[in-house]
C-alpha positions in Angstrom: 10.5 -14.2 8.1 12.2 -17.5 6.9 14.0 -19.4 9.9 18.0 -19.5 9.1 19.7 -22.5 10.2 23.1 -22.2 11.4 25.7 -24.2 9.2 28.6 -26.4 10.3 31.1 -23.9 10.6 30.4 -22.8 14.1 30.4 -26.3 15.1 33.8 -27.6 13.2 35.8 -24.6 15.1 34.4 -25.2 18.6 35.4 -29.0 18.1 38.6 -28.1 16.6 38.8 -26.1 20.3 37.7 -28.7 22.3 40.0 -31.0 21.4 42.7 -28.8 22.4 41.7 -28.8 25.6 40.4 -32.4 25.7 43.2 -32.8 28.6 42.0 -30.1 30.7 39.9 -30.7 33.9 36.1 -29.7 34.6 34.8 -26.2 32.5 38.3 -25.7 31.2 37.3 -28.7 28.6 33.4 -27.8 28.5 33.0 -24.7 28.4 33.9 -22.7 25.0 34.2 -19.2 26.7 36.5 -20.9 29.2 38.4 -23.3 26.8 39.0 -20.4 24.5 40.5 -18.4 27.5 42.4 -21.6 28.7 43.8 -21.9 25.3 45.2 -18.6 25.1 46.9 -18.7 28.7 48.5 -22.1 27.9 50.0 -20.9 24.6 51.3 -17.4 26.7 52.8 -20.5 29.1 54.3 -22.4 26.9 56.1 -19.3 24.9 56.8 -17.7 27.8 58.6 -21.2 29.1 60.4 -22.0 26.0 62.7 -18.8 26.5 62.7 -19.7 30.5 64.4 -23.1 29.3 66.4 -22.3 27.2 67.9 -19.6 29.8 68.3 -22.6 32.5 70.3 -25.1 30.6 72.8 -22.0 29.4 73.2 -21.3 33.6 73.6 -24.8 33.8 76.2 -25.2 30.8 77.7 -22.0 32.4 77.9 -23.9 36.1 79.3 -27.3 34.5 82.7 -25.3 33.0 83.0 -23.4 35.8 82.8 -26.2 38.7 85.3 -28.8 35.7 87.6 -25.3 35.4 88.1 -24.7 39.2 88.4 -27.9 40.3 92.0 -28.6 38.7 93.0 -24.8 38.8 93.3 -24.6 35.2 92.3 -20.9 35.2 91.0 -19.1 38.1 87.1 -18.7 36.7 84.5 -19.4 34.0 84.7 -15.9 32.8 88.7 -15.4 32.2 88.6 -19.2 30.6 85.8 -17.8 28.1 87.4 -14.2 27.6 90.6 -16.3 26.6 88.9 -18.6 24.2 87.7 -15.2 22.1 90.8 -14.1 22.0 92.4 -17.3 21.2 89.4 -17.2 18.3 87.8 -20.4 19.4 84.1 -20.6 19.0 83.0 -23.2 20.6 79.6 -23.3 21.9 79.0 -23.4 25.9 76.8 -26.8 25.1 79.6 -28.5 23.4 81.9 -27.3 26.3 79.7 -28.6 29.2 79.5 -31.6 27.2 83.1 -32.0 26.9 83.6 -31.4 30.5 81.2 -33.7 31.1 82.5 -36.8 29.0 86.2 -35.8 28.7 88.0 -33.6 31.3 91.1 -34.0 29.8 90.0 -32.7 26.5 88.9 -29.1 28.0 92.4 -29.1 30.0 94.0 -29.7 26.7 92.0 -26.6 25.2 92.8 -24.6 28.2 96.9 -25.3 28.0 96.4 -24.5 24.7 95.1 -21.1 25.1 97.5 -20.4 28.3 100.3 -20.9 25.9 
């Protein structure tokens, strides 16, 4: 029986692996049984995160227009200022009102006097 040599393919995927994990430390960037497994728990992270994130800044959009909204009295809560901006048919988004509370208070107590009238 003729000996078969293996081609480059093998070799051109386990590179294209290794240099995934070129940052990770000891087996986790040697070993392709481990890099493979490393690889696959790092992508799970970094979905997994990306959802996590954007679920944080929203509470902290959400905390911004609350603490800006209580602080002058403008309306008693977060919740009854948003309820009112439905009604009122203004969509704005909670970013661009953290922002605005951020840089210009005086803009969201406009928006707010506007909807109590």
């Amino acid at each position: 029986m003729t000996r078969i040599k293996r081609g480059y393919i093998a070799r051109r995927r386990r590179t294209k692996i290794r240099l995934f994990a070129s940052s990770f430390r000891g087996a986790h960037s040697r070993l392709t049984r481990t890099i493979i497994q490393q690889k696959r728990k790092a992508l799970v992270s970094a979905d997994r995160d990306r959802n996590r994130q954007k679920r944080n800044f929203r509470r902290l959009w959400v905390t911004r227009i609350n603490a800006v909204i209580r602080e002058k009295k403008v309306f008693y809560s977060y919740s009854r200022f948003i309820n009112n901006l439905y009604k009122k048919e203004l969509r704005l988004s909670r970013k661009i009102l953290a922002q605005i509370a951020i840089l210009n208070r005086n803009c969201l107590y406009m928006i707010s006097n506007d909807i109590i009238k």
